[in-house]
C-alpha positions in Angstrom: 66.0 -2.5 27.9 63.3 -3.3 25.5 63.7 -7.3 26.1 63.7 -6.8 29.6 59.9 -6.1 29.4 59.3 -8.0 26.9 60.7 -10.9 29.1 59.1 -10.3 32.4 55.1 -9.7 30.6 56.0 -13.1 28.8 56.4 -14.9 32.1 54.0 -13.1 33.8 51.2 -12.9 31.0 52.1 -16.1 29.9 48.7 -16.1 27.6 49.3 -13.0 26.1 51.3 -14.6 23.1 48.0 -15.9 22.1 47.2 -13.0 20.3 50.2 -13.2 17.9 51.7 -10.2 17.8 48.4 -8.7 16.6 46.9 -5.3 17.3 43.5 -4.6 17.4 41.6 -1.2 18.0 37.7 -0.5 19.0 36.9 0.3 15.3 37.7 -2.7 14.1 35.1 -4.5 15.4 32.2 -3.7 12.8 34.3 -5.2 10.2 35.5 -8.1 12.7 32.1 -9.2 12.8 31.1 -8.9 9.2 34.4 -10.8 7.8 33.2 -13.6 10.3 29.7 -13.6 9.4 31.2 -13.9 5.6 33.7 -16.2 6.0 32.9 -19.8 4.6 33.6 -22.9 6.0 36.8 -24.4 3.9 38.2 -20.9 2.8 42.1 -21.7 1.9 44.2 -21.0 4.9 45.8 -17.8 4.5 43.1 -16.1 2.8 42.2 -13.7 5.4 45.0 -12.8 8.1 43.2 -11.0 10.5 40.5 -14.0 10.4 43.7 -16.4 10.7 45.4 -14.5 14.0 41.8 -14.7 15.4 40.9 -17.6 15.2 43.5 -19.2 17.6 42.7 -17.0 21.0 38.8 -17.0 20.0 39.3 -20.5 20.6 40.1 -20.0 23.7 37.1 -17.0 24.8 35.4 -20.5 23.5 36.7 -22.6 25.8 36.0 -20.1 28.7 32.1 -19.8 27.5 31.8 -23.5 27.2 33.3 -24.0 30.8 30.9 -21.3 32.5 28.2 -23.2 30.5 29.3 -26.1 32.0 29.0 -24.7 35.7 25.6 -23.9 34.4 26.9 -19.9 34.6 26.6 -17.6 32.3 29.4 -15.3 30.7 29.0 -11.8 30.2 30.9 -9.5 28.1 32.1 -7.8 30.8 33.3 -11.0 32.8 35.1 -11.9 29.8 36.7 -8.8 29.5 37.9 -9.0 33.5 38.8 -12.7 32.8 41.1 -11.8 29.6 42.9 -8.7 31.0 44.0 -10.1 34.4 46.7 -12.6 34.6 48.0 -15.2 32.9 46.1 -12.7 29.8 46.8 -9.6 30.2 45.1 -8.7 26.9 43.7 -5.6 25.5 40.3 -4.3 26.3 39.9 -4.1 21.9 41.8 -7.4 21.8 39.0 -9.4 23.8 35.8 -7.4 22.0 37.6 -8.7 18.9 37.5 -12.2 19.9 34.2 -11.6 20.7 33.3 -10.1 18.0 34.4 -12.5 15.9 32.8 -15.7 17.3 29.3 -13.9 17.1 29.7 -13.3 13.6 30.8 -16.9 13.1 27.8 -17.8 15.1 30.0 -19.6 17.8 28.3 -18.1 20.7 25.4 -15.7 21.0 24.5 -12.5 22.4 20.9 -11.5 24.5 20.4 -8.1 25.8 18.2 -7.7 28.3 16.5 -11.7 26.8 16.4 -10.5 23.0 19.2 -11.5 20.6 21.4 -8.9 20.3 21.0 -8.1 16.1 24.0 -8.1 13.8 23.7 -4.5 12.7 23.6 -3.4 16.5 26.3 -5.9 17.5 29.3 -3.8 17.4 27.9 -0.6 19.0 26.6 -2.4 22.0 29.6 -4.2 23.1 31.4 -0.8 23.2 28.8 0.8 25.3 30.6 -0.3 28.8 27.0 0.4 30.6 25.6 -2.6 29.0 28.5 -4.8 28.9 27.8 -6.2 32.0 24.0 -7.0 31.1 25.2 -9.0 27.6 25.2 -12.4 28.1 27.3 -14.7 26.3 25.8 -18.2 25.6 26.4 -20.9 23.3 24.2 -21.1 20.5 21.4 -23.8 21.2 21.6 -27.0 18.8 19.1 -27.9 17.2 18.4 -31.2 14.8 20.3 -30.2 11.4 16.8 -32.3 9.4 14.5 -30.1 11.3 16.4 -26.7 10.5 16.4 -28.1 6.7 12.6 -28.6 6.7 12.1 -25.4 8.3 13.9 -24.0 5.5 12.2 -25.6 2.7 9.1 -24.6 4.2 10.3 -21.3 4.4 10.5 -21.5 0.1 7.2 -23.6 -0.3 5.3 -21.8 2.0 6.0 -18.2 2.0 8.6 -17.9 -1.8 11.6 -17.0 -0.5 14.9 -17.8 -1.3 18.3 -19.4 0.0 19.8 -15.4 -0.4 16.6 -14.7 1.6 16.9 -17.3 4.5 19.7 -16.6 7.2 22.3 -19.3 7.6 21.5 -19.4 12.3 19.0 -21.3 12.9 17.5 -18.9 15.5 17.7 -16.3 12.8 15.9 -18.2 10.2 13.2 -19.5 12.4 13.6 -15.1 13.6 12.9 -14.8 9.7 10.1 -17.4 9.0 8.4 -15.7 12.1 8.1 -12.5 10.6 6.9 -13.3 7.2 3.8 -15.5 8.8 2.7 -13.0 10.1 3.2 -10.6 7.2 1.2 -12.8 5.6 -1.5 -13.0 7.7 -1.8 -9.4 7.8 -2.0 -9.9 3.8 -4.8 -12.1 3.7 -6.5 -10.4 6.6 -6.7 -7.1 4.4 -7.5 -9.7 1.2 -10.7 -11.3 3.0 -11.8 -7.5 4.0 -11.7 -5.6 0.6 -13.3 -9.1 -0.9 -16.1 -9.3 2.0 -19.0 -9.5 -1.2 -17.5 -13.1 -1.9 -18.9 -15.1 0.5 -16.0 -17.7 -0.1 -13.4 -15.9 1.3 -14.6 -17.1 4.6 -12.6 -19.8 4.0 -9.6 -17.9 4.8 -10.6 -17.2 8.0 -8.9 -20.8 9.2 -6.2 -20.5 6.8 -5.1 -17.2 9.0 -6.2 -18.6 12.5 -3.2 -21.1 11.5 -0.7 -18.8 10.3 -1.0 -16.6 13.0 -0.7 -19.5 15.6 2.4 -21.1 14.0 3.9 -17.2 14.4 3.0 -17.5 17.9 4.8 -20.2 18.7 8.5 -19.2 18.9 11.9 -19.9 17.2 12.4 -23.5 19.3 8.8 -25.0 18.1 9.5 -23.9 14.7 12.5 -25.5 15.0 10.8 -28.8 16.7 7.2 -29.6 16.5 6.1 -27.9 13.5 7.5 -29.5 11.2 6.2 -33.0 12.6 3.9 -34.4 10.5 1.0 -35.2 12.8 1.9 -31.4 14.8 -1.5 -29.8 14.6 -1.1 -26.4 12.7 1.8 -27.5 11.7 4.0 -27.0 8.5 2.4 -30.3 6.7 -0.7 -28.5 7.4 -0.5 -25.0 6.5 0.8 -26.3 3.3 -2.2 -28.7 2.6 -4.1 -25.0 2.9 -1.3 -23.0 0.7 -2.3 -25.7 -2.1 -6.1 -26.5 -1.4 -7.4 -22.5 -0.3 -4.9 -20.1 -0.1 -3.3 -20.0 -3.4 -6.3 -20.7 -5.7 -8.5 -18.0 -3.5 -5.6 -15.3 -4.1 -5.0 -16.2 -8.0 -8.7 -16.0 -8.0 -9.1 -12.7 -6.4 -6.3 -10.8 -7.9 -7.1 -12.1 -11.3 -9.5 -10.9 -13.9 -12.7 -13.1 -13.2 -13.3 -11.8 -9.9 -14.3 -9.2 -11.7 -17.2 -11.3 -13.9 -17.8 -12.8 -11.1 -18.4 -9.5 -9.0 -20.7 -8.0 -12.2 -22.7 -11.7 -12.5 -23.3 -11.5 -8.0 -24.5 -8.2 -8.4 -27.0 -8.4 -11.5 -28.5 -11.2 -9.6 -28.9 -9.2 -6.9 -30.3 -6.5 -8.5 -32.8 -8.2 -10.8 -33.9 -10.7 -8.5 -37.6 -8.3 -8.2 -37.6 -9.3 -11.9 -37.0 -13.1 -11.9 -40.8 -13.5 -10.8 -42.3 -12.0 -13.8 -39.6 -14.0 -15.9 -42.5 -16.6 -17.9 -41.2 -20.4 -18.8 -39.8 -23.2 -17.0 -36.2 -22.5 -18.3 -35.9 -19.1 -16.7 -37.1 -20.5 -13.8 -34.2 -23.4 -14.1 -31.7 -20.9 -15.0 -32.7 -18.4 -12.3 -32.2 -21.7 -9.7 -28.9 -22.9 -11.0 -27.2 -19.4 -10.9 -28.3 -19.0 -7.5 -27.2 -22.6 -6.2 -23.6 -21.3 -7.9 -23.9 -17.7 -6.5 -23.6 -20.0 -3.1 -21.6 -22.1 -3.5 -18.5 -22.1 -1.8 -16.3 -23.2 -4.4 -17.7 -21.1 -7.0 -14.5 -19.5 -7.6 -13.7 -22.8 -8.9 -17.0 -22.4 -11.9 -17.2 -18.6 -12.9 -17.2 -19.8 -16.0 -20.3 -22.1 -15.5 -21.8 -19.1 -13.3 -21.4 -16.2 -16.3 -23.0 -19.0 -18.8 -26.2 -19.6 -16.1 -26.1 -15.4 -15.6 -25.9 -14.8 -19.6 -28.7 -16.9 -20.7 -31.0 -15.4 -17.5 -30.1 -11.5 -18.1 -31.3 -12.4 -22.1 -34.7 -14.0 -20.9 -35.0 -11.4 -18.6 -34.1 -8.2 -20.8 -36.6 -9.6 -23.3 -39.4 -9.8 -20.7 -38.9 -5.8 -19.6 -38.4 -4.9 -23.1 -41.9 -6.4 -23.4 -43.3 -4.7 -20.6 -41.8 -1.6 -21.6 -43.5 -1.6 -24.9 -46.7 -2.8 -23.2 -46.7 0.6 -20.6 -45.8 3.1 -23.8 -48.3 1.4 -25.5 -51.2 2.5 -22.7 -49.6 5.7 -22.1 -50.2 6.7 -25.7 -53.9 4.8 -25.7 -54.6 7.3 -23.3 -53.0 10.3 -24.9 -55.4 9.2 -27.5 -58.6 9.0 -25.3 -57.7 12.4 -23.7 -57.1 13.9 -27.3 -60.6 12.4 -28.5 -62.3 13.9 -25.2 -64.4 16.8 -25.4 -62.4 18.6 -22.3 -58.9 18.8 -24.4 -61.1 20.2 -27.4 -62.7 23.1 -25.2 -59.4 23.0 -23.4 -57.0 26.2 -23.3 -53.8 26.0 -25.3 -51.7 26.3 -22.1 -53.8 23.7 -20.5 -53.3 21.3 -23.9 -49.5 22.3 -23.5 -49.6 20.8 -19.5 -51.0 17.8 -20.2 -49.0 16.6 -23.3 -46.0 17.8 -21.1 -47.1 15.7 -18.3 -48.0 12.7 -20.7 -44.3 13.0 -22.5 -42.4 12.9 -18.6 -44.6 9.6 -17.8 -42.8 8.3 -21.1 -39.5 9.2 -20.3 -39.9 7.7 -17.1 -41.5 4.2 -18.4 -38.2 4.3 -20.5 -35.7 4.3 -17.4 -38.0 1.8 -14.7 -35.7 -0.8 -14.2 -38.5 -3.2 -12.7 -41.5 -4.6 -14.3 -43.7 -4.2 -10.9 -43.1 -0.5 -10.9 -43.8 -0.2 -14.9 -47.1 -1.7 -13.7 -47.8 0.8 -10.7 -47.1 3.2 -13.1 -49.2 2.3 -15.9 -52.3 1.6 -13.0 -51.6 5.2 -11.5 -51.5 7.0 -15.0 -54.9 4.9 -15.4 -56.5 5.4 -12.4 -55.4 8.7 -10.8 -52.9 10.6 -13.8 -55.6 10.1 -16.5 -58.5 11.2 -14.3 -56.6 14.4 -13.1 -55.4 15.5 -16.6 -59.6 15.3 -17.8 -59.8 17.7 -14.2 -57.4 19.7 -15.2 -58.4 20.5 -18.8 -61.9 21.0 -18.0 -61.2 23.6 -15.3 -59.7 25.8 -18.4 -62.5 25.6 -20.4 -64.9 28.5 -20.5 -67.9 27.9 -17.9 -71.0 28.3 -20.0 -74.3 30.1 -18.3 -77.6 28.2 -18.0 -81.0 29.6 -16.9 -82.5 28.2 -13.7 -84.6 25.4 -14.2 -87.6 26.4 -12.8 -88.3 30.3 -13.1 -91.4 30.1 -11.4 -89.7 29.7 -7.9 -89.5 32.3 -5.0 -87.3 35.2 -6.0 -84.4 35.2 -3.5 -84.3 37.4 -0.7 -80.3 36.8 -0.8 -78.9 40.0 -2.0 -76.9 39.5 -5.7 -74.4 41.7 -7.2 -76.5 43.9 -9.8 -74.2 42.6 -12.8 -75.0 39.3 -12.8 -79.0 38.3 -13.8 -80.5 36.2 -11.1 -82.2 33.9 -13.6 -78.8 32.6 -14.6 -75.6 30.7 -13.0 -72.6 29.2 -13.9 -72.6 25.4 -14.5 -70.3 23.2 -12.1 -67.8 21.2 -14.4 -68.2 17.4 -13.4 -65.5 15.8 -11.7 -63.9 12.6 -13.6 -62.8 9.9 -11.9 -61.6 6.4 -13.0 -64.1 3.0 -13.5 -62.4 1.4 -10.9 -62.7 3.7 -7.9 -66.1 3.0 -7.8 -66.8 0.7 -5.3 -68.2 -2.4 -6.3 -71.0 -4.0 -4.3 -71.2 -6.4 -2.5 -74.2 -9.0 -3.0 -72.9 -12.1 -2.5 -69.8 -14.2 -1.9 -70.3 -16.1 -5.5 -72.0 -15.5 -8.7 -74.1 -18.7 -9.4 -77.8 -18.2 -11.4 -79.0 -15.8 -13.8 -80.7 -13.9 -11.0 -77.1 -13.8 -9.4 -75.7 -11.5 -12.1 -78.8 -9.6 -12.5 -78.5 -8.3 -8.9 -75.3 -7.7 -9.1 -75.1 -5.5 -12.1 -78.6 -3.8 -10.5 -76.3 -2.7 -7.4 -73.3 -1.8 -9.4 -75.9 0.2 -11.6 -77.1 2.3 -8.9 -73.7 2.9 -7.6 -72.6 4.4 -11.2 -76.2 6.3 -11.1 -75.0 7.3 -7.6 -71.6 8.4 -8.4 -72.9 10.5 -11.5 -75.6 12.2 -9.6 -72.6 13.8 -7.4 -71.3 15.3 -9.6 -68.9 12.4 -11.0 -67.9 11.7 -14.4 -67.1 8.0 -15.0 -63.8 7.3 -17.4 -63.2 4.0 -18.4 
């Protein structure tokens, strides 16, 4: 009874003894398709029996692909599967997915869902789900020139560092792979050239990245073709020319330590540059023009070392000329604490008033001590001079006590104005004079040039009566 059966399905299936006796169920197919992937060309017959029962009716879901290719048709999982479980077949729906199965992991045919490759972890789930059988298409893998796939690859290690173990064995896949890490890494330098936007020589990178991201553009059959052609514009020959000559000693440069002297050197230039002018001698001037040729130049990544030499010897000159200036503006500040101490005002001054201005005197000090720029110790030292100094003789005068004076000329009509009856008409109080500084006094104007002796004597005639002028207001001259 049971050869019967096994009799008529032989003659009728007469296909079916392709399979070898050999069961297969739908969880198989995961591992199916990993042993495959895994198996090496050369492995010692008998090393994997599944593998070895598979291999002969994969052959033929082979031969089937190849003739539908042929036609210029198309396969599909699920025209397979019809195909192999009709006569002369008659195979098992887990029987053909295993076939399947295991010429896509042995990259024999390939898979597209929908035009995407169909990826090796997703592989086995899809061709179980029997709504998108139908829309898998089975293909033969394209072929593409073994020296072009081997110069993709060792572009694929020159270019971007990675490794056989990183690099898929397909083709498709490893041009899949090489596409993915171009553009990581134009993403990389993109965020490189944005935190290092104070460099102006990471502009350079700007072509470096229009390349990489036009190579990753391209798609798996030109990286597979053209670009790695050696007169292929943006081509691998190319973008490794910039690897060497710009992207590599830009990045060591950046990530290493003399960015950072090169940082501090760009921004002391910057910030002393208001100095520079007041900098005395030819060699400041030199140095001063040679660090800012290097702070320009586009290479200078290339000669921090050169550039922190030029910025050393200017920050020295420099320092010693504000140390200099510094000294010089204490110097007048106390030259007039001493004139203000000598002046009658702070000897008829109150104490509090003595306290304010000594105060006032000690914060213009402090201040000289922190002023970064010469021009503004100079301001300073001209206001203190021409309106601080002034306003301090004001200030301790208006503490003083007023003294009374009798009227100058007692013979005069009384007034009819009424007065308080505490205070004696025939005296007042005397107005304090104002002080101002020598130089707000306007100076005259006589002529356009000084040339005789009768020149200077009119001159200093007009400036006399403008001192006379400016004292008969009420004004008392400081100089």
């Amino acid at each position: 009874m049971a050869e019967g059966p096994g009799t008529l399905i032989g003659r009728y299936y007469t296909n079916f003894s392709l399979l070898g006796g050999q069961r297969y169920e739908d969880t198989d197919l995961a591992r199916i398709i990993m042993n495959a992937s895994q198996h090496q060309p050369g492995m010692l017959d008998g090393m994997n029996a599944v593998q070895d029962k598979l291999d002969v009716p994969a052959d033929d879901v082979f031969a089937a692909v190849s003739r539908d290719k042929g036609k210029g048709m198309v396969a599909t999982v699920k025209s397979l599967l019809d195909a192999y479980g009709s006569v002369p077949y008659g195979w098992p729906y887990a029987a053909t997915l295993a076939c399947i199965g295991h010429l896509y992991g042995s990259d024999r045919i390939t898979l597209t869902l929908d035009g995407k490759p169909v990826q090796r972890s997703e592989a086995a789930r899809l061709l179980r789900e029997t709504k998108k059988q139908d829309s898998i298409r089975v293909d033969l893998p394209r072929v593409f020139d073994t020296r072009k796939v081997s110069q993709l690859r060792d572009f694929a290690r020159d270019f971007l560092g990675l490794t056989a173990a990183d690099l898929p064995s397909n083709a498709i896949d490893l041009a899949e792979a090489v596409t993915m890490r171009l553009k990581r890494e134009a993403e990389s330098l993109t965020q490189l050239r944005v935190r290092n936007a104070r460099f102006g020589f990471v502009q350079q990178l700007d072509k470096a990245i229009e390349k990489i991201n036009y190579a990753s553009g391209m798609g798996e059959d030109w990286l597979l073709g053209d670009f790695t052609a050696q007169e292929t514009e943006n081509g691998s020959e190319e973008l490794l020319e910039f690897k060497e000559d710009v992207i590599d000693p830009i990045v060591a440069f950046l990530n290493g330590s003399q960015s950072r002297i090169l940082a501090d050197g760009l921004e002391w230039l910057k910030n002393n540059k208001p100095n520079i002018d007041y900098v005395s001698g030819t060699t400041a001037a030199s140095l001063y023009q040679s660090a800012e040729q290097l702070a320009n130049d586009p290479n200078i990544f290339r000669k921090t070392n050169k550039f922190k030499t030029a910025i050393d010897d200017l920050r020295k000159a420099t320092d010693a000329t504000i140390q200099t200036e510094r000294a010089n503006a204490l110097n007048d500040v106390e030259d007039i604490r001493a004139r203000i101490h000598d002046s009658t005002e702070y000897q008829h001054a109150t104490q509090a008033a003595q306290t304010k201005v000594e105060t006032e005197l000690d914060q213009v000090a402090e201040r000289m001590q922190r002023i970064p720029f010469i021009y503004n110790m100079r301001e300073s030292v001209h206001e203190l001079s021409e309106r601080t100094y002034p306003q301090l003789i004001n200030t301790l005068a208006a503490s003083a006590p007023r003294p009374k004076t009798a009227l100058a000329d007692e013979a005069q009509t009384p007034s009819t104005t009424p007065t308080d009856t505490n205070i004696p008409e025939s005296w007042q109080e005397e107005t304090p004079r104002v002080a101002v500084s020598f130089a707000t006094i306007s100076r005259p104007h006589t002529k356009d040039a000084l040339e005789t002796k009768d020149d200077v004597d009119d001159f200093l005639d007009a400036y006399r009566r403008e001192l006379i002028a400016a004292i008969e207001n009420g004004k008392k001259i400081l100089l």
